[in-house]
N, C-alpha and C positions, 0 to 999 in steps of 0.2 A: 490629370496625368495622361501622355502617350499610352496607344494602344499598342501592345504588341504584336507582332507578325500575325501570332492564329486569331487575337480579338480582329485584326483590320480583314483576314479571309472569311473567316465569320459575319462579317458587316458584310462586307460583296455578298459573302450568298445568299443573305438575306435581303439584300436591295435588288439583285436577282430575279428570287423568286417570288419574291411581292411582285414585281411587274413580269412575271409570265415569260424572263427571257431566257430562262433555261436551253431549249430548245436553237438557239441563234447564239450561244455562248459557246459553240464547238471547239475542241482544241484547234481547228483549223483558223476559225475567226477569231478565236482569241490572241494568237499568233501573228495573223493580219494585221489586229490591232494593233497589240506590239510596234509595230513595224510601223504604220500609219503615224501613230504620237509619235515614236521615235522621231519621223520627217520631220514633222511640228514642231517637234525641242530645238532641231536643229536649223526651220524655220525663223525659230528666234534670233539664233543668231547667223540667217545667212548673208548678211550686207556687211558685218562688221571686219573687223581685222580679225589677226590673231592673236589676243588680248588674253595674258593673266588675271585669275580670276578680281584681283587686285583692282580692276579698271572698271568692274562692274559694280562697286559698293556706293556709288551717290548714283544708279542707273534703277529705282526703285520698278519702273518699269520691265526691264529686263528679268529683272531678278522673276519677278510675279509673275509674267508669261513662263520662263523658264520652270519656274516651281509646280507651275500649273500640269504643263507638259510632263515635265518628268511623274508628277503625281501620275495621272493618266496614265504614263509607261508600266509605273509600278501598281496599276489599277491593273490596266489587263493582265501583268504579269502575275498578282499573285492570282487571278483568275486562270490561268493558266493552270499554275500549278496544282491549285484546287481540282482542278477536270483531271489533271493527270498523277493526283495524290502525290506530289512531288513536296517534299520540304525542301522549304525555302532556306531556313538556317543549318543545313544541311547541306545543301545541292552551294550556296555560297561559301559556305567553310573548305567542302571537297574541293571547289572551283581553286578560291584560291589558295589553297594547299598544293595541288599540280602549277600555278604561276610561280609559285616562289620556287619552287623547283625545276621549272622550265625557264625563269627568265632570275636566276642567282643575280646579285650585284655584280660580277665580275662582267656576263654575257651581257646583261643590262648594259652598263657602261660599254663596251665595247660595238653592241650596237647603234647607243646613239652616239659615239664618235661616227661610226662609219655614215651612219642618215648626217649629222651636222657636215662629214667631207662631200657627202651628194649634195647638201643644200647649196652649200657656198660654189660647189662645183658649176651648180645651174642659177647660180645671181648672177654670172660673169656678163 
């Protein structure tokens, strides 16, 4: 069975502190991190088109790098959290609880009409 949220921050602390990296796990570099994977996920896909996710399902390779990365992401991330006693099922629920209220279906649509009249504006 998947682990959930507090078993997988649980695991980090303890892969952590078995090897002594407390000390190098700052909110600062844990945040770096962040950001660092982040490049790399998007490494994966920085040659390709702009492809639905639909065009990567016989791309077994992509998939693997991609899942690998975002692991990573969500490695320093719930590390993160952990340093700064943030809940994670918490801090995503509030998140997006302010999106649907800042970006309703009505605003939504209306925004991507206006990006799709920019796009087509700049294929000309």
């Amino acid at each position: 069975m998947a682990e959930d949220i507090a078993e997988l921050q649980e695991r980090y602390e303890r892969f952590v502190a078995e090897r002594y990296w407390e000390d190098y796990h700052a909110p600062k570099n844990l945040a770096a991190s962040v950001a660092v994977e982040a490049g790399e996920l998007l490494e994966v896909f920085q040659w390709h088109d702009v492809l639905p996710a639909a065009a990567y399902e016989d791309a077994a390779d992509v998939e693997a790098a991609a899942a690998d990365e975002l692991a990573d992401v969500f490695i320093y991330g719930l590390g993160l959290a952990a340093a700064l006693d943030i809940d994670v099922r918490e801090a995503i629920a509030a998140k997006l609880d302010r999106n649907e209220r800042r970006f309703d279906p009505e605003t939504a649509a209306a925004i991507s009409r206006e990006f799709d009249r920019w796009r087509e504006s700049t294929d000309e």
